[in-house]
C-alpha positions in Angstrom: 55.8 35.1 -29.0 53.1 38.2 -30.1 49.5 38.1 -29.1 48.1 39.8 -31.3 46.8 43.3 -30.4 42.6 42.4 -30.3 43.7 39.7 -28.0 45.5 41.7 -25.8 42.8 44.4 -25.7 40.3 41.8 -25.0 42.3 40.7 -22.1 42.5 44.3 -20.6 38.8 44.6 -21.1 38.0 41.6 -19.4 40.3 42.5 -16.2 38.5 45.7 -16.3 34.9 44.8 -16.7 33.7 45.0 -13.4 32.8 48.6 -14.1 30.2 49.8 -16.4 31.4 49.5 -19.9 32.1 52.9 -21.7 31.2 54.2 -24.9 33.3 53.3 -28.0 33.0 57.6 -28.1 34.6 58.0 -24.9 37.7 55.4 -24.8 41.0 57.7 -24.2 43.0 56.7 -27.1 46.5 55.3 -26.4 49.8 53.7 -27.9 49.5 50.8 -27.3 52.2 48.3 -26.8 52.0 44.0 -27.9 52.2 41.5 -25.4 54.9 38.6 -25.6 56.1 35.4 -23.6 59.6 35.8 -22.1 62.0 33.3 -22.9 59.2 32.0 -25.8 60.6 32.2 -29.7 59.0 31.3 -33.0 60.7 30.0 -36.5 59.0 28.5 -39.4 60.2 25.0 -40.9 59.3 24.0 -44.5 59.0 20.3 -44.8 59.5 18.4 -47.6 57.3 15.2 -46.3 54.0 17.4 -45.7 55.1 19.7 -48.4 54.2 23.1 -46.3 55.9 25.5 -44.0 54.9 24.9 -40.2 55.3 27.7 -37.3 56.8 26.2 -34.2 56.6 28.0 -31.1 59.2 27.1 -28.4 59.4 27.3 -24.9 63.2 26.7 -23.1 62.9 25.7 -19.0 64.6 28.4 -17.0 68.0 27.6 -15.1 70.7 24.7 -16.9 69.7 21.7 -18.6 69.7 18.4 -17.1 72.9 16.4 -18.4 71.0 14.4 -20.8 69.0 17.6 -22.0 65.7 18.8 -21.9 62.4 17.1 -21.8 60.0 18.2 -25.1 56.8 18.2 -25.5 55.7 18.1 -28.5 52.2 20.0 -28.5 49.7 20.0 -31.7 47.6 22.9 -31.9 50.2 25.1 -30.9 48.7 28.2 -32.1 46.1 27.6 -29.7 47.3 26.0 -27.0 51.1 26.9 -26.4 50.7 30.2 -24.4 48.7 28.4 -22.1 50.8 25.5 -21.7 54.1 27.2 -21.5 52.9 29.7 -18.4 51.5 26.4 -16.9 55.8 24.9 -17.4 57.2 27.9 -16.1 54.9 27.3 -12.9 55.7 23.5 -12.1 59.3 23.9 -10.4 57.6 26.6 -7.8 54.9 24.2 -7.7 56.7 21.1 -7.4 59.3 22.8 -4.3 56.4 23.3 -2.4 55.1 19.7 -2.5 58.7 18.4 -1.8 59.0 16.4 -5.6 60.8 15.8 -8.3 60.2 17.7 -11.5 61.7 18.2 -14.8 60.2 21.1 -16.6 60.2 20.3 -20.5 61.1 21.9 -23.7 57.6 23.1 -25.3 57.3 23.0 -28.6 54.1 23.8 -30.2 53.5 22.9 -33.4 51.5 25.8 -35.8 51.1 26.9 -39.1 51.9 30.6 -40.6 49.1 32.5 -42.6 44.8 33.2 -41.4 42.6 30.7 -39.4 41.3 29.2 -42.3 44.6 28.0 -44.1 45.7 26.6 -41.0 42.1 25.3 -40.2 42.9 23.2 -43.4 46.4 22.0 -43.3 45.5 20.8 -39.9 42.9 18.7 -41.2 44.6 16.7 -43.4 47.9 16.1 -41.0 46.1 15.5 -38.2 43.9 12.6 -40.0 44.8 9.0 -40.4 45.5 7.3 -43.8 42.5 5.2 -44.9 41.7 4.1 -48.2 38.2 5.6 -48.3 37.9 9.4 -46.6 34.8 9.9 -48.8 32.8 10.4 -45.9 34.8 10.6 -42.3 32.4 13.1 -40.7 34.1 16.3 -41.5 32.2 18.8 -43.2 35.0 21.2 -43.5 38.6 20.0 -44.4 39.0 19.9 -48.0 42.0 17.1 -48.1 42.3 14.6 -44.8 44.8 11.3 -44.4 48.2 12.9 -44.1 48.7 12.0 -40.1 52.3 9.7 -41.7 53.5 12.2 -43.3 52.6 14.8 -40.6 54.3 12.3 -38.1 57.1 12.0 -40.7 58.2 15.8 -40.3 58.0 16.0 -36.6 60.9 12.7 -36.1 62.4 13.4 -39.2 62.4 17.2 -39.9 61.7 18.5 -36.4 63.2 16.8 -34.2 67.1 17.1 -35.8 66.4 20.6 -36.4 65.5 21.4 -32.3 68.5 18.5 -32.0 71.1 20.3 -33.3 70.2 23.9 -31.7 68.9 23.0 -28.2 69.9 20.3 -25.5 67.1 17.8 -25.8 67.0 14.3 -24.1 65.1 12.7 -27.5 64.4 9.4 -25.4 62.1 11.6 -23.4 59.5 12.8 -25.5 56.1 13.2 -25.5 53.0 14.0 -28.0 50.1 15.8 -26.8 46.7 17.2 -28.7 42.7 17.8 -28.6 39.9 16.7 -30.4 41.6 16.3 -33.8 45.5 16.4 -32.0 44.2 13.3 -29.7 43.0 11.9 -32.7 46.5 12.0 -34.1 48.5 11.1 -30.8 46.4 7.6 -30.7 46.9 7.2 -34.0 51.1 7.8 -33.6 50.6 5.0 -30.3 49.2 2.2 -32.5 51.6 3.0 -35.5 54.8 4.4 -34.1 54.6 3.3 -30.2 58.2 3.7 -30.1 58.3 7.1 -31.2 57.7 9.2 -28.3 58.0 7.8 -24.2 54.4 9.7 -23.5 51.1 10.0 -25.3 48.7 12.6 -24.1 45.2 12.4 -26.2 42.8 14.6 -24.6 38.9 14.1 -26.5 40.6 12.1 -28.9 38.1 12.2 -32.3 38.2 8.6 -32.5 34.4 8.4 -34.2 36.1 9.9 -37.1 35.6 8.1 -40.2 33.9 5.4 -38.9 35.9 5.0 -36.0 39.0 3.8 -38.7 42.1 4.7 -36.2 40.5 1.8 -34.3 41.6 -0.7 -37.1 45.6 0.2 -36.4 44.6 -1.4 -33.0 45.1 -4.9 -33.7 48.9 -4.6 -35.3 49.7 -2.8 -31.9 48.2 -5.1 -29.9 50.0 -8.1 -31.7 53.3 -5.9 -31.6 52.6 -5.4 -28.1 52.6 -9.4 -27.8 55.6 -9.9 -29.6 57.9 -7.2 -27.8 56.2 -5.3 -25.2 55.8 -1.5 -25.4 57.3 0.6 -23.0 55.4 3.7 -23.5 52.8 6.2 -21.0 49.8 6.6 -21.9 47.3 9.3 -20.8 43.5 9.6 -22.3 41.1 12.4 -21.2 37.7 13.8 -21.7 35.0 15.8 -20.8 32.0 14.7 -18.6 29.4 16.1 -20.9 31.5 15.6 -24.4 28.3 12.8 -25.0 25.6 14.8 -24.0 23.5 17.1 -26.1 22.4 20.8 -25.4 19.3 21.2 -25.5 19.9 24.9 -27.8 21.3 22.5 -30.3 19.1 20.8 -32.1 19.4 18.6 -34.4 23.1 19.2 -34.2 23.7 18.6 -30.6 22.6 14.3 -32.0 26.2 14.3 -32.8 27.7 14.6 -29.4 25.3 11.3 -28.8 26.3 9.6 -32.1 30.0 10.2 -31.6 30.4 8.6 -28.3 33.3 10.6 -27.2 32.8 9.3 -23.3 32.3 5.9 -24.0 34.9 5.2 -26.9 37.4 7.3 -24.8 36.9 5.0 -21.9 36.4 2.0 -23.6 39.9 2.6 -25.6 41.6 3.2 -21.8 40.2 -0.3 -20.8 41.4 -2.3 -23.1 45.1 -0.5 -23.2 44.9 -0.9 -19.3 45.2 -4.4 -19.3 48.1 -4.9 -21.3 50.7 -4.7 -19.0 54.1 -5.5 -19.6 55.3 -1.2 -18.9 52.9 0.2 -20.9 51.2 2.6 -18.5 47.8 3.8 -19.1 45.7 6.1 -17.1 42.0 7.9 -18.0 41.1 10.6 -16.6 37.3 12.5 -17.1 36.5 16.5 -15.9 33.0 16.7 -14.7 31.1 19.5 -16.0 33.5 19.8 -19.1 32.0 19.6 -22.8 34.8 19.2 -25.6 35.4 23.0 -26.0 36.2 23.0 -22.4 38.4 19.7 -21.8 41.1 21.2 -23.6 42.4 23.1 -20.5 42.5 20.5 -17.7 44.1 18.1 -20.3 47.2 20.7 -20.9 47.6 20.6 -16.8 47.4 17.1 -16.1 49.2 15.8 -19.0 52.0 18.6 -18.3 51.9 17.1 -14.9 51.7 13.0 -16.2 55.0 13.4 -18.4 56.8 16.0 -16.1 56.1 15.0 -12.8 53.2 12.2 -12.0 53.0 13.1 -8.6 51.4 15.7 -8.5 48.8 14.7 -10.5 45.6 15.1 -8.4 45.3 11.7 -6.9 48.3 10.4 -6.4 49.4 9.3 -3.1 
């Protein structure tokens, strides 16, 4: 996988900023080379159930697969999030040795979209939104089209899935779905609708005041499907300490961090999952000192640890 070149000048500058910084005049000019992932590839996937190409970014776990295949981890956001996530993987067996447990380092698979910031900006907010027979006004200011979450969710077990299937050893009874903000909206949205789908669900500041809170409705049919046949199915919900608290350089705007109730409903949501039972497995976990642009990082490492290898999850005995 390429980072592209500002990135990977950025990088060098910050590892080399404890030194004055020199003048744009002076900077020795240089050929200079991209960075890439080892062992980390990239395809594209047109899909006829969204109706758009997707960029996947894969990950494969060093050494030979387990007999029934690889882990995945399906991760939204990838264009964001994977790099980090996949150097966090290729960490755990080293870091599970030294604590003397079991690990199982997954497939990463994170889930993108070809062309600038803003195309992608808008294809992920219409497949990472729920269905709802008003989106007139959800809350979102920016995404021209929202509501195509099925037909997002569609692609990924019905496109995806057979595609990685039929190249790569994957154990597709071990499977998880894992996103931020918009992707954690998404993931609880795929637990009430398709709890079957995927053995883990990672939400991290799951945007559940979206549209008036309207992924909350798909709460009841799960709850009476839970009743009727238990679900079998992990659950993990995150969020930052301060995602509910306004700045005080924010204004008017920083209401919204009050209005949206990311804490609360995040916690709230945990509670009432918690006391299902009957091997669904729920677990909340909040970063102190982290507002929503900052919970994104602690969520890849603990959920990475929840579906690959729970004990090491800070905590656990």
């Amino acid at each position: 996988m390429r980072i592209p070149l500002f990135l990977a000048a950025g990088l060098l500058t910050a590892s080399c900023s404890s030194g004055p910084t020199p003048r744009a005049d002076s900077v020795v000019q240089v050929d200079w080379a991209p960075v890439t992932l080892p062992g980390a590839f990239q395809f594209d996937l047109e899909s006829t159930h969204t109706g758009r190409t997707h960029r996947m970014f894969v990950a494969i776990p060093e050494g030979p697969a387990p007999a029934a295949g690889h882990p995945v981890i399906y991760l939204l956001d990838g264009g964001s999030h994977f790099p980090t996530l996949e150097r966090l993987s290729r960490a755990l067996p080293r870091l599970a040795k030294g604590f003397g447990v079991p690990a199982t380092p997954p497939i990463i698979v994170g889930l993108g979209y070809p062309g600038d910031t803003a195309s992608s900006d808008q294809a992920r907010g219409e497949d990472y939104t729920p269905p709802a027979p008003d989106l007139s006004n959800t809350g979102d200011r920016f995404s021209k089209k929202q509501g195509g979450a099925d037909r997002f969710l569609d692609f990924v077990k019905k496109e995806l899935e057979p595609a990685l299937a039929a190249r790569l050893p994957v154990d597709t009874s071990r499977t998880a779905l894992m996103g931020h903000s918009y992707g954690g909206l998404l993931v609880v949205h795929a637990l009430f609708t398709r709890p079957t789908s995927f053995e883990a669900y990672i939400a991290g500041s799951p945007s559940l005041w979206w549209n008036h809170r309207h992924v909350l409705t798909g709460k009841q049919s799960f709850l009476a499907h839970h009743a009727a046949t238990p679900v079998k199915a992990r659950v993990l919900l995150t969020v930052g300490g301060l995602e509910q608290t306004p700045r005080k350089s924010q204004g008017e705007r920083g209401m919204l961090a009050v209005e949206r109730r990311m804490v609360d409903n995040t916690r709230e949501l945990s509670g009432e999952l918690s006391v299902l039972g009957g091997g669904l497995e729920v677990r909340f976990l909040e970063f102190p000192g982290e507002d929503h642009y900052g919970a994104w990082m602690p969520m890849l490492s603990r959920g990475l640890l929840f579906f690959s290898s729970p004990p090491l999850l800070p905590g656990a005995e």
